[in-house]
Biopython code that builds the backbone (N, CA, C, O; Angstrom):
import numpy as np
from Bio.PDB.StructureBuilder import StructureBuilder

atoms = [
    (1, "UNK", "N", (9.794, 184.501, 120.783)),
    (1, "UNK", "CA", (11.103, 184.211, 120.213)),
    (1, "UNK", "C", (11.537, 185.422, 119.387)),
    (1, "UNK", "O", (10.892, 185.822, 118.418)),
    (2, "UNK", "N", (12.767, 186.028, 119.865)),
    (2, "UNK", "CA", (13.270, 186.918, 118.933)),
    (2, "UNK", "C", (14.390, 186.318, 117.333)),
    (2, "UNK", "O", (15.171, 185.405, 117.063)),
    (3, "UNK", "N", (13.818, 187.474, 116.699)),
    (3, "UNK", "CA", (14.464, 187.354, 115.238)),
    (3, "UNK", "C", (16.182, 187.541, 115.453)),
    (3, "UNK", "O", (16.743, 188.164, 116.354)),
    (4, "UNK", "N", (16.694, 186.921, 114.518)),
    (4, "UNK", "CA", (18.239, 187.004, 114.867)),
    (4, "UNK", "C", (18.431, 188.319, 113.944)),
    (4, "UNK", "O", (17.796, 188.564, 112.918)),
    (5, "UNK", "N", (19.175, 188.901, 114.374)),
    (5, "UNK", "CA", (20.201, 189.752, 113.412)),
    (5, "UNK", "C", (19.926, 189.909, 112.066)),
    (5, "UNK", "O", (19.109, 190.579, 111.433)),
    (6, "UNK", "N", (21.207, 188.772, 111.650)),
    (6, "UNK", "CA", (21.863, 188.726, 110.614)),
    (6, "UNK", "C", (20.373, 188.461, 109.960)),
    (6, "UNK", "O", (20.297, 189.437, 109.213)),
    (7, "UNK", "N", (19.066, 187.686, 109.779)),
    (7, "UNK", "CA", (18.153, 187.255, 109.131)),
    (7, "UNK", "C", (17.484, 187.611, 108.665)),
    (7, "UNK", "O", (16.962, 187.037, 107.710)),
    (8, "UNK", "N", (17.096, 188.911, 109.157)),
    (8, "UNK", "CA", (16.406, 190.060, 108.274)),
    (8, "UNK", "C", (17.397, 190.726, 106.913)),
    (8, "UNK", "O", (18.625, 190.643, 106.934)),
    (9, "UNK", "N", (16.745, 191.283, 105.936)),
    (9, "UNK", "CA", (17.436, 192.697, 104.930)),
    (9, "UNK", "C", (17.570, 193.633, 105.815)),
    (9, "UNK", "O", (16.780, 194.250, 106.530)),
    (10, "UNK", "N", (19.010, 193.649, 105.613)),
    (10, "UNK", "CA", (19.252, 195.335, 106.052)),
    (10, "UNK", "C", (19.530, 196.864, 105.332)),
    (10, "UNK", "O", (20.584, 197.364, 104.939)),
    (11, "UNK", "N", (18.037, 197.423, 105.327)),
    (11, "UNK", "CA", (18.236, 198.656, 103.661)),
    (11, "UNK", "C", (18.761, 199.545, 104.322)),
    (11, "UNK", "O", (19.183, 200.458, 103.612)),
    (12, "UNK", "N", (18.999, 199.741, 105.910)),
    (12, "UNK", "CA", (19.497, 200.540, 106.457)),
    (12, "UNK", "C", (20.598, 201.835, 105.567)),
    (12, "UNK", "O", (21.244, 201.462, 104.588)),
    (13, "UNK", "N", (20.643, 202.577, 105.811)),
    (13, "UNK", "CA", (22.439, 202.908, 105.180)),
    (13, "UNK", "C", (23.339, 202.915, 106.108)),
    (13, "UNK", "O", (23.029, 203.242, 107.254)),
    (14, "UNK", "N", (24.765, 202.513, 105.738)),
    (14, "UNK", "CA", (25.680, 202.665, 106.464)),
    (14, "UNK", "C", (26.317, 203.588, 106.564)),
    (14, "UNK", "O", (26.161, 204.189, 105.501)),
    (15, "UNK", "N", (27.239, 204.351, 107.424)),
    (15, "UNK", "CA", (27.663, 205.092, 108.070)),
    (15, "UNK", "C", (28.640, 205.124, 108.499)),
    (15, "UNK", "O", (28.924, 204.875, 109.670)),
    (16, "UNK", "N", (29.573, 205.529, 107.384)),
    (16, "UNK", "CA", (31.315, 205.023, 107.979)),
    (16, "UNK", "C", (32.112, 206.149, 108.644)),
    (16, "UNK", "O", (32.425, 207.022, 107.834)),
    (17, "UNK", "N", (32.555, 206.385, 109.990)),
    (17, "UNK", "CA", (33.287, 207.830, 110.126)),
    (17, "UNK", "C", (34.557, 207.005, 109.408)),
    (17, "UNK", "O", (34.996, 205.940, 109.842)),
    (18, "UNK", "N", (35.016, 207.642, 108.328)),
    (18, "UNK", "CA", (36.322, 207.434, 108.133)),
    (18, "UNK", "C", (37.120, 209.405, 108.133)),
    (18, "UNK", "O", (36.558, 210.498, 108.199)),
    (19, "UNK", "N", (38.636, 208.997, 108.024)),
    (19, "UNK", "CA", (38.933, 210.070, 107.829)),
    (19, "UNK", "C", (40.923, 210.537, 108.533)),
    (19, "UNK", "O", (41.119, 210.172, 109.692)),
    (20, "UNK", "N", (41.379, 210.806, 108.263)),
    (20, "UNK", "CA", (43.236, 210.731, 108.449)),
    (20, "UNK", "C", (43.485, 209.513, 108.865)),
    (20, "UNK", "O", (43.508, 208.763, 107.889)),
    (21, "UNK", "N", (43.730, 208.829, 110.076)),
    (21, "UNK", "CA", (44.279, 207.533, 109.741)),
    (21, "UNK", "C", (43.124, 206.429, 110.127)),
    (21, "UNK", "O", (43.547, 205.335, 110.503)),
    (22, "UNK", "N", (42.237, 206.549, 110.090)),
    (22, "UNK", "CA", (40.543, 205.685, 109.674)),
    (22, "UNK", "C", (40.227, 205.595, 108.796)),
    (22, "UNK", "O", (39.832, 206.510, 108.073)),
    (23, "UNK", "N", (40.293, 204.364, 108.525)),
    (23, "UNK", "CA", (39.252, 203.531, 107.137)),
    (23, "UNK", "C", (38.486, 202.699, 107.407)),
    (23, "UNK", "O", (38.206, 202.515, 108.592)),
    (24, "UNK", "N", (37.910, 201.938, 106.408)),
    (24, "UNK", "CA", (36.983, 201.408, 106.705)),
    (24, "UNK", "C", (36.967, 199.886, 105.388)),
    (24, "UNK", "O", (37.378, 200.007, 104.235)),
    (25, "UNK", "N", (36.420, 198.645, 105.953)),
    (25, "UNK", "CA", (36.981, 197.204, 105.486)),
    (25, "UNK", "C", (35.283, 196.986, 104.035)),
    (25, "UNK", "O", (34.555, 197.892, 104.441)),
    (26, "UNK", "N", (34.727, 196.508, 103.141)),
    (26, "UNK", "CA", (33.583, 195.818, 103.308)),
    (26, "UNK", "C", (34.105, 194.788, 102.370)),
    (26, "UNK", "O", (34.685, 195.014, 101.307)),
    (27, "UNK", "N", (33.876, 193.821, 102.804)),
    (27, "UNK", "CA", (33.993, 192.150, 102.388)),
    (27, "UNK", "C", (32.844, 191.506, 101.478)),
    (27, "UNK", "O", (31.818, 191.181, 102.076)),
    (28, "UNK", "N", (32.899, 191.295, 100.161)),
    (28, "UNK", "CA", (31.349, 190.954, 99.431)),
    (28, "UNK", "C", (31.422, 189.271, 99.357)),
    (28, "UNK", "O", (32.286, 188.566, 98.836)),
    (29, "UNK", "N", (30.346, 188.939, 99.984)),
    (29, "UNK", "CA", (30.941, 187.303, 100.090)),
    (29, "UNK", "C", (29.201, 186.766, 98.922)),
    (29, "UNK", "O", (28.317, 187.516, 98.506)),
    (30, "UNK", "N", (29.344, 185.286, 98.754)),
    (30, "UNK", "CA", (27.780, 185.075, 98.129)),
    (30, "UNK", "C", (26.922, 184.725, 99.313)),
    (30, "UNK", "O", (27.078, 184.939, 100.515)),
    (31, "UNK", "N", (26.240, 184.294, 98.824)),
    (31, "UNK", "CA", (25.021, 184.519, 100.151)),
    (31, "UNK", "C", (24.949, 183.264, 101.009)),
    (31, "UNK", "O", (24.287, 183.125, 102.037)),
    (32, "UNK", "N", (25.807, 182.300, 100.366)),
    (32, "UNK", "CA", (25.984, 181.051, 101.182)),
    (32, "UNK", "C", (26.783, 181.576, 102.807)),
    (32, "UNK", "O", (26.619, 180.709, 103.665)),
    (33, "UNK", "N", (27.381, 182.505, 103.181)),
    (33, "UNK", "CA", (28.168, 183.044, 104.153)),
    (33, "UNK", "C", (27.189, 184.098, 105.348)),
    (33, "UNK", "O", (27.310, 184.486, 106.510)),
    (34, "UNK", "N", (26.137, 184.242, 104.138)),
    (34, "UNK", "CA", (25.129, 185.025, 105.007)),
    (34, "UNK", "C", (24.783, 184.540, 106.393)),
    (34, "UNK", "O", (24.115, 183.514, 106.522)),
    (35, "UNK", "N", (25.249, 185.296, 107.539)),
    (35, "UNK", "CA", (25.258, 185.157, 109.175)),
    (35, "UNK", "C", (26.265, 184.649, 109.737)),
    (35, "UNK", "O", (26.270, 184.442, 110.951)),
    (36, "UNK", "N", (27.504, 184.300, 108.788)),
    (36, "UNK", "CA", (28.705, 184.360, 109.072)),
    (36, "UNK", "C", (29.057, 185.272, 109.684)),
    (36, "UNK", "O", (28.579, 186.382, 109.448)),
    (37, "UNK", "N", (30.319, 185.020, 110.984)),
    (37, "UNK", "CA", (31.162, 186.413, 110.708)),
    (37, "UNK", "C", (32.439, 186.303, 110.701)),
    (37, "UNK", "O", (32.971, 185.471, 111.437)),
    (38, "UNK", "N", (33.125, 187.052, 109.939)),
    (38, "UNK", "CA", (34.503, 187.180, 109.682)),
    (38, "UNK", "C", (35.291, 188.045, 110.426)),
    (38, "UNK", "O", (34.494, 188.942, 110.699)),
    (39, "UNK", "N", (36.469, 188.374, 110.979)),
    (39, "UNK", "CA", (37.361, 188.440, 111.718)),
    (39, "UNK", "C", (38.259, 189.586, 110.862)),
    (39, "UNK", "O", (38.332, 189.507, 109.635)),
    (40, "UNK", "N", (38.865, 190.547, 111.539)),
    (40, "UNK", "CA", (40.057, 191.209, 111.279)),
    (40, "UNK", "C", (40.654, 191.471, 112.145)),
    (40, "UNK", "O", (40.017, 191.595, 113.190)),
    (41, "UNK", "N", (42.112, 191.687, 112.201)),
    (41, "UNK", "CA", (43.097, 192.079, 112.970)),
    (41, "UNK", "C", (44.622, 192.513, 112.730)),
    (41, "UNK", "O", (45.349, 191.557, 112.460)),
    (42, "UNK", "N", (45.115, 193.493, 112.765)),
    (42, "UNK", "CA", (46.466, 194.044, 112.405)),
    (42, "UNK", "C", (47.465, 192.667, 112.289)),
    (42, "UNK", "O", (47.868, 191.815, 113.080)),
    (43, "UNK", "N", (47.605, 192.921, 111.006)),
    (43, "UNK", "CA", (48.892, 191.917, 110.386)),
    (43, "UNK", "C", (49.909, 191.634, 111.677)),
    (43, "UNK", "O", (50.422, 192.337, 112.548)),
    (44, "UNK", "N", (49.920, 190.233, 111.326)),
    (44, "UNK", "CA", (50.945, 189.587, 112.788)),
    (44, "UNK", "C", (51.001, 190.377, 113.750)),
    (44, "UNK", "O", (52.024, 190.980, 114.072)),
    (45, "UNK", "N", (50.095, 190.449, 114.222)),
    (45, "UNK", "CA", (49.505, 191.163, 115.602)),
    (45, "UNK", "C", (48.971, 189.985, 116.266)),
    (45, "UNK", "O", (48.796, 188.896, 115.720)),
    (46, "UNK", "N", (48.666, 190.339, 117.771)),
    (46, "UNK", "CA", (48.520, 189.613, 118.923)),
    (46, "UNK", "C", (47.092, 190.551, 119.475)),
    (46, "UNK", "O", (46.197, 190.350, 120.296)),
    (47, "UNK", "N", (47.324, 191.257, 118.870)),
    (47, "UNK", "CA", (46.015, 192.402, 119.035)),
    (47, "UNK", "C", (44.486, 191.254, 118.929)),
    (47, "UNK", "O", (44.301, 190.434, 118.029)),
    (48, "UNK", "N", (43.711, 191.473, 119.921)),
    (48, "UNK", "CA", (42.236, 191.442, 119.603)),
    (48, "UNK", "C", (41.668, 191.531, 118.056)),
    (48, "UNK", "O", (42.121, 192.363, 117.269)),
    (49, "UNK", "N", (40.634, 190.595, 117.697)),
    (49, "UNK", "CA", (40.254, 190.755, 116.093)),
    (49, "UNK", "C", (39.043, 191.174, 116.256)),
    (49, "UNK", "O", (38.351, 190.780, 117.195)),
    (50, "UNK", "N", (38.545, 192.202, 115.181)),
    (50, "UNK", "CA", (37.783, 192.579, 115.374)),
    (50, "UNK", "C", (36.758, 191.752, 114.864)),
    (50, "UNK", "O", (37.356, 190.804, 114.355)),
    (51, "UNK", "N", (35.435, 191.574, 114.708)),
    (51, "UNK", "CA", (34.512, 190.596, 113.982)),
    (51, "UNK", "C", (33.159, 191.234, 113.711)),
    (51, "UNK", "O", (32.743, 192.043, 114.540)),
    (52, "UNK", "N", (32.296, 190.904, 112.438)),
    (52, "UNK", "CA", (31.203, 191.395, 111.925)),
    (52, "UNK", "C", (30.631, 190.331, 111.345)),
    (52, "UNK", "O", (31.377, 189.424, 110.976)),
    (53, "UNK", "N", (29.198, 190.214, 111.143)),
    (53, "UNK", "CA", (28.514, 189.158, 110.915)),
    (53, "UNK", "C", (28.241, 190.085, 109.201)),
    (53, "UNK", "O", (28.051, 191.249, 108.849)),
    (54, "UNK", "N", (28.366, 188.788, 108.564)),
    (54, "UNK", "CA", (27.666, 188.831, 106.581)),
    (54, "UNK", "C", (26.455, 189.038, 106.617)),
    (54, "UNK", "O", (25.763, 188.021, 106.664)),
    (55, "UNK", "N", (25.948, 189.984, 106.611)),
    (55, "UNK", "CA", (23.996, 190.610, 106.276)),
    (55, "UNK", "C", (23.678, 190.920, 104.862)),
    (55, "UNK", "O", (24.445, 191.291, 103.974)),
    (56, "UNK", "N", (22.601, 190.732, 104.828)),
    (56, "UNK", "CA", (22.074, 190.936, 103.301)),
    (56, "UNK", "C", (21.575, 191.855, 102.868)),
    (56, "UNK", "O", (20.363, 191.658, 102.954)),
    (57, "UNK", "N", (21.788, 192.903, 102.377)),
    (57, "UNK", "CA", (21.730, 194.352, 102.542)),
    (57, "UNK", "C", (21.044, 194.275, 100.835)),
    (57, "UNK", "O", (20.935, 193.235, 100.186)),
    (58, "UNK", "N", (20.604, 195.805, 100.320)),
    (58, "UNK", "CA", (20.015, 196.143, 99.202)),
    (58, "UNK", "C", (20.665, 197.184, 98.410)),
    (58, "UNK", "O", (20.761, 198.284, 98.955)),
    (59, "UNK", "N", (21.269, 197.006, 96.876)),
    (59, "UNK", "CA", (21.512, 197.844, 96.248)),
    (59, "UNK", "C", (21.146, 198.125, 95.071)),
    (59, "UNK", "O", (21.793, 197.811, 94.072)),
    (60, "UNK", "N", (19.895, 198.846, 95.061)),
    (60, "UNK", "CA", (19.571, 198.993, 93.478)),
    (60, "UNK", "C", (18.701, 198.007, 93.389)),
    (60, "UNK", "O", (18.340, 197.641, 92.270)),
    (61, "UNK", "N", (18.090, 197.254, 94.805)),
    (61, "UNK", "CA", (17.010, 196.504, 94.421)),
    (61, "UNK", "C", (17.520, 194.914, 94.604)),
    (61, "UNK", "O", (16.822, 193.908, 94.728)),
    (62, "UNK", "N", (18.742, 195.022, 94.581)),
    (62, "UNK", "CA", (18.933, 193.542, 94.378)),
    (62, "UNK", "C", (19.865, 193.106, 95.703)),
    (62, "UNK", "O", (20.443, 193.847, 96.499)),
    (63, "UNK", "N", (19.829, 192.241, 95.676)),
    (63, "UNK", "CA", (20.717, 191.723, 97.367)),
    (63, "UNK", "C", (22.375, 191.593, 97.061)),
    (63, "UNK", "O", (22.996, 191.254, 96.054)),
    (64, "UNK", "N", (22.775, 192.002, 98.347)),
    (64, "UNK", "CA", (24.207, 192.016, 98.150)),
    (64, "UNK", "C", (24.603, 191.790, 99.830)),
    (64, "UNK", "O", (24.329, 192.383, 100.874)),
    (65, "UNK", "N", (25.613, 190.269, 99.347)),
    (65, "UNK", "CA", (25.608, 189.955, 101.093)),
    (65, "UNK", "C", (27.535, 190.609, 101.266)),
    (65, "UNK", "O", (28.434, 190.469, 100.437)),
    (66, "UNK", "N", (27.592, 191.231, 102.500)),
    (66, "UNK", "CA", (28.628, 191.841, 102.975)),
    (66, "UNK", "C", (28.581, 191.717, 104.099)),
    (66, "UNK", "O", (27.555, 191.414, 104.708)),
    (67, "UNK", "N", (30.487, 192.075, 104.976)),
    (67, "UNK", "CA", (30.547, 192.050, 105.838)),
    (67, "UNK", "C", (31.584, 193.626, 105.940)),
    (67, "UNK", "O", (32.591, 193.910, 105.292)),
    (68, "UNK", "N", (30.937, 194.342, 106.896)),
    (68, "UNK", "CA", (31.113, 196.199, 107.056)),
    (68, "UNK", "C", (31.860, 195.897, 107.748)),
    (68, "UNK", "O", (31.658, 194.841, 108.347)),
    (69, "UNK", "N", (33.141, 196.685, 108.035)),
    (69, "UNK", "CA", (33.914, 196.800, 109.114)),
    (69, "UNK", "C", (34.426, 198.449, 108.701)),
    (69, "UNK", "O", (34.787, 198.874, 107.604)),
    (70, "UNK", "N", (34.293, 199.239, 110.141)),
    (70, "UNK", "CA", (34.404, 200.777, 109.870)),
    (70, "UNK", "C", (34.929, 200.808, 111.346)),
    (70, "UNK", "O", (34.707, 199.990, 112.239)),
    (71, "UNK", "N", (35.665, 201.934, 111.384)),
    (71, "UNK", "CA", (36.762, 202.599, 112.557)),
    (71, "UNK", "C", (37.866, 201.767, 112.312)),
    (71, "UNK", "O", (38.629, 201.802, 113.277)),
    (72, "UNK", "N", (38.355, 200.852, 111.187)),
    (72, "UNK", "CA", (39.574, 200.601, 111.313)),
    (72, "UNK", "C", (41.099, 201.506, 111.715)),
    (72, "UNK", "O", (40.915, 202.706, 111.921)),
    (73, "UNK", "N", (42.094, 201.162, 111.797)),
    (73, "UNK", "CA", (43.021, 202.293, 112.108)),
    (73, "UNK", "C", (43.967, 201.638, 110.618)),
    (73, "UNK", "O", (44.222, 200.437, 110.531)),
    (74, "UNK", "N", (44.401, 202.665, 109.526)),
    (74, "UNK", "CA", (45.050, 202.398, 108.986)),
    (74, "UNK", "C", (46.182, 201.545, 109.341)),
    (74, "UNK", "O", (46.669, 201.490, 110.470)),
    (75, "UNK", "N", (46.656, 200.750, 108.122)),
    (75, "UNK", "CA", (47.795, 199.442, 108.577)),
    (75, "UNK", "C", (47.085, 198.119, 107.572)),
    (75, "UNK", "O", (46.002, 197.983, 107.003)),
    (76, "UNK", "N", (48.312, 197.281, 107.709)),
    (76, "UNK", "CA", (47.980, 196.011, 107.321)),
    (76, "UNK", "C", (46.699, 194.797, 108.481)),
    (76, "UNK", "O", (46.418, 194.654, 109.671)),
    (77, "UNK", "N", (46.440, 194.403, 107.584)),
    (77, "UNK", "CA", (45.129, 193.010, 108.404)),
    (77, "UNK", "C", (45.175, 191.970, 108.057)),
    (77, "UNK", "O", (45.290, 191.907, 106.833)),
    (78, "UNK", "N", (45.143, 191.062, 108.536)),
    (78, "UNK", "CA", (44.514, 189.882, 108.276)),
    (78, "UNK", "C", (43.539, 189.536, 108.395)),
    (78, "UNK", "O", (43.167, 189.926, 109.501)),
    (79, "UNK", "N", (42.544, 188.816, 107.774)),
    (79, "UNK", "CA", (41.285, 188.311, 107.494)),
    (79, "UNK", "C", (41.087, 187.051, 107.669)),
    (79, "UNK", "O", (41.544, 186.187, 106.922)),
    (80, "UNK", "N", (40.129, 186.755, 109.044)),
    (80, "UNK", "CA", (39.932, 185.597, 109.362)),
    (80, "UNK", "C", (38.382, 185.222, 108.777)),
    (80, "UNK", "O", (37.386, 185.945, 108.811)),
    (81, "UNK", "N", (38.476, 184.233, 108.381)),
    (81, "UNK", "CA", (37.055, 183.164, 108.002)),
    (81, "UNK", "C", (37.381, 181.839, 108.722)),
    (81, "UNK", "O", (36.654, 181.412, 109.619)),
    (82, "UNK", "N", (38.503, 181.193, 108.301)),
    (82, "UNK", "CA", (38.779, 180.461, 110.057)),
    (82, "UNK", "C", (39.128, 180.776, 110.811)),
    (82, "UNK", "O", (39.989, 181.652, 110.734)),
    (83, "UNK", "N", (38.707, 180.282, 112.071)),
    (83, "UNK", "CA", (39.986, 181.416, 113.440)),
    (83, "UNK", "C", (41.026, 180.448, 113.477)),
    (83, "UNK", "O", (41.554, 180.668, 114.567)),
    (84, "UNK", "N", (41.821, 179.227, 112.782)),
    (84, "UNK", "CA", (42.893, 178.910, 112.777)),
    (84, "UNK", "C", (43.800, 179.356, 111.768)),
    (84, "UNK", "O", (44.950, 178.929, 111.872)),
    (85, "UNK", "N", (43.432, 180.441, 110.416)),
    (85, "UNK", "CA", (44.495, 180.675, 109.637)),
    (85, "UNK", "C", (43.558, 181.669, 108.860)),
    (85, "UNK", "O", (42.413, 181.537, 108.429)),
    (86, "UNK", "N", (44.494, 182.762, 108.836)),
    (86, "UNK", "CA", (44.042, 183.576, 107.854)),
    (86, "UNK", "C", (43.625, 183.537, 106.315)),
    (86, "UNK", "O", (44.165, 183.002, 105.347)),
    (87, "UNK", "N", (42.836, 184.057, 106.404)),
    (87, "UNK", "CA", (42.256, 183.842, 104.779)),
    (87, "UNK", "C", (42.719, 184.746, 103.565)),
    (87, "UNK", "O", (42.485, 184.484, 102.385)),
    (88, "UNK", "N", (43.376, 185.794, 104.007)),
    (88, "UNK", "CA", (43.837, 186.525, 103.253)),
    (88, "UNK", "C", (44.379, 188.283, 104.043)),
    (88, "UNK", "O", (44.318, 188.205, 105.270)),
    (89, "UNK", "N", (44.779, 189.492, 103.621)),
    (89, "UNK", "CA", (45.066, 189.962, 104.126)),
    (89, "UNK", "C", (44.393, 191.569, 102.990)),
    (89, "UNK", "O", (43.896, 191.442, 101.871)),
    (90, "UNK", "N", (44.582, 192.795, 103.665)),
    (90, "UNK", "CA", (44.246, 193.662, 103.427)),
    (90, "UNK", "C", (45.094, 195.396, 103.361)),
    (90, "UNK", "O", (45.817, 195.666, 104.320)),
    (91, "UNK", "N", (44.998, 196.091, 102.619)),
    (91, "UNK", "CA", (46.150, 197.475, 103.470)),
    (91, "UNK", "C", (44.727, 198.424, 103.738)),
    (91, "UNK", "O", (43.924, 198.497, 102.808)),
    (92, "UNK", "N", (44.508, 198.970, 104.716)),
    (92, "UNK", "CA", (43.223, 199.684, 105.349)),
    (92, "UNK", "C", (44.378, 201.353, 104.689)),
    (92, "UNK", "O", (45.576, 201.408, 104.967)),
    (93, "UNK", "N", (43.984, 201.976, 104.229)),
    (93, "UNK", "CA", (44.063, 203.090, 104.233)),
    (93, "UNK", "C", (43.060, 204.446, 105.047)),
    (93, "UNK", "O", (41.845, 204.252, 105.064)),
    (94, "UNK", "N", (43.631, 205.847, 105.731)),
    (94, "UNK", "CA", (42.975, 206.088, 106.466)),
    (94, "UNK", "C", (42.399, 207.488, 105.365)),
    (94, "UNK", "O", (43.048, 208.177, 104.578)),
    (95, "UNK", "N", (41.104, 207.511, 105.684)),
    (95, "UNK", "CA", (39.928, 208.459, 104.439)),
    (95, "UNK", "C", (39.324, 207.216, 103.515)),
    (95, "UNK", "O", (38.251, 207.392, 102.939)),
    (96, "UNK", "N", (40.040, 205.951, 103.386)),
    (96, "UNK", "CA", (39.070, 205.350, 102.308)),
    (96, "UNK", "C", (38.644, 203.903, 102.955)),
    (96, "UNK", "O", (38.929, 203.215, 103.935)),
    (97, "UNK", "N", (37.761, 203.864, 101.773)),
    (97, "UNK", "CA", (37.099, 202.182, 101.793)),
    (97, "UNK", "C", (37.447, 201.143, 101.339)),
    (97, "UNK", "O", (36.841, 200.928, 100.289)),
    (98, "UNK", "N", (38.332, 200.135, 101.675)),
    (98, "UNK", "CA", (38.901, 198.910, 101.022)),
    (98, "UNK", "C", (38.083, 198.149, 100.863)),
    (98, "UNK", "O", (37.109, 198.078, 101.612)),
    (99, "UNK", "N", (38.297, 197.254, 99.674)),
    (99, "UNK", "CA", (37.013, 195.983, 98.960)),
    (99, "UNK", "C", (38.050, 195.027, 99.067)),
    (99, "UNK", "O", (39.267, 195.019, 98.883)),
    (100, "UNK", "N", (36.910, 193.978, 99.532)),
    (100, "UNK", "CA", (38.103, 192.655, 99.216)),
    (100, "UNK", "C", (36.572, 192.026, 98.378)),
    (100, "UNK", "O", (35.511, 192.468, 98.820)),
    (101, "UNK", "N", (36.512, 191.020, 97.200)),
    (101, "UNK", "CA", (35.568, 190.368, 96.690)),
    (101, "UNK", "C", (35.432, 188.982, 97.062)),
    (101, "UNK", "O", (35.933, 188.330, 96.146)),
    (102, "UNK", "N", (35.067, 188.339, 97.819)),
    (102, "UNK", "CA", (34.480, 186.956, 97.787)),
    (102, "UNK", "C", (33.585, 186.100, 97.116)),
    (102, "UNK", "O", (33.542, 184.889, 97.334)),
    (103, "UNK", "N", (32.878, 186.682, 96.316)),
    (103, "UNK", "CA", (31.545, 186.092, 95.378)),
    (103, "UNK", "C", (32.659, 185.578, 94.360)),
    (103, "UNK", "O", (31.989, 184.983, 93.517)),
    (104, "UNK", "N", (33.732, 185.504, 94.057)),
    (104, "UNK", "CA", (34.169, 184.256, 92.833)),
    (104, "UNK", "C", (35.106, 183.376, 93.410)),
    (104, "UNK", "O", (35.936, 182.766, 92.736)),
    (105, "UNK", "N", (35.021, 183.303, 94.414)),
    (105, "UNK", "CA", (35.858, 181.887, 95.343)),
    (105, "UNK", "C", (35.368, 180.790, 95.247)),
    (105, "UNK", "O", (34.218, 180.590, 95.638)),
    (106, "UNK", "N", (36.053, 179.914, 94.757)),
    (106, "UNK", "CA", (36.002, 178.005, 94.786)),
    (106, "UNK", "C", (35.331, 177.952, 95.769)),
    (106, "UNK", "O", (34.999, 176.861, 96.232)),
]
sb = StructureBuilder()
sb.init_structure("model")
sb.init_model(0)
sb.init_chain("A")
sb.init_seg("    ")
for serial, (resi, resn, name, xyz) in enumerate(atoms, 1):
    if name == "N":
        sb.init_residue(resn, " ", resi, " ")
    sb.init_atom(name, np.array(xyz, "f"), 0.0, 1.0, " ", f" {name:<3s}", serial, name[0])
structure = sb.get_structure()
C-alpha cells in the first residue's frame, strides 16, 4: 500500500519561478484542511481552475499547513474551497507572492 501525498511533512523547499507577469498564490489554512485541496481560477472566468492539495510543511521547526500555487499569470482569482461558490478572491501580482490567511476563520 502506498503512502498518500498530502500525509507525510513536506521540509522540501519550494520553488517558485515567479517573475514579469508570474506570481505565485500560498493559502495558510489550520491543519483541520490538511489534504484538502483548494481551487483557483481567473475572476469570472470560464477558464479551467487550477487546484493544490493543503500539506504540512516545516518552518522554524514548527508545522505550517498551506496550499502553494506558483506559475500563476498575474490578474484577479477566485478561490474555491467549495466547487459551488467561491470563497473569496485574490489580485496575483507578476514578481510576487500573495498570502491569503485562513488559520482565523469561524
Amino acid at each position: 500500500m502506498s503512502e498518500n501525498y498530502a500525509d507525510r511533512v513536506h521540509p522540501e523547499t519550494v520553488v517558485l519561478d515567479i517573475g514579469q507577469d508570474v506570481g505565485a498564490l500560498i493559502i495558510y489554512t489550520n491543519p483541520e484542511m490538511h489534504g484538502r485541496e483548494i481551487e483557483v481560477s481567473p475572476r469570472r472566468s470560464a477558464a479551467p481552475r487550477t487546484h493544490v492539495q493543503v500539506l504540512e510543511r516545516r518552518i522554524k521547526n514548527q508545522p505550517v499547513f498551506a496550499a502553494v500555487f506558483f506559475g500563476l499569470r498575474a490578474g484577479d482569482y477566485d478561490i474555491w474551497e467549495d466547487p459551488a461558490a467561491p470563497s473569496g478572491n485574490v489580485v496575483i501580482v507578476g514578481g510576487e507572492v500573495a498570502t491569503v490567511d485562513w488559520r482565523e476563520r469561524c
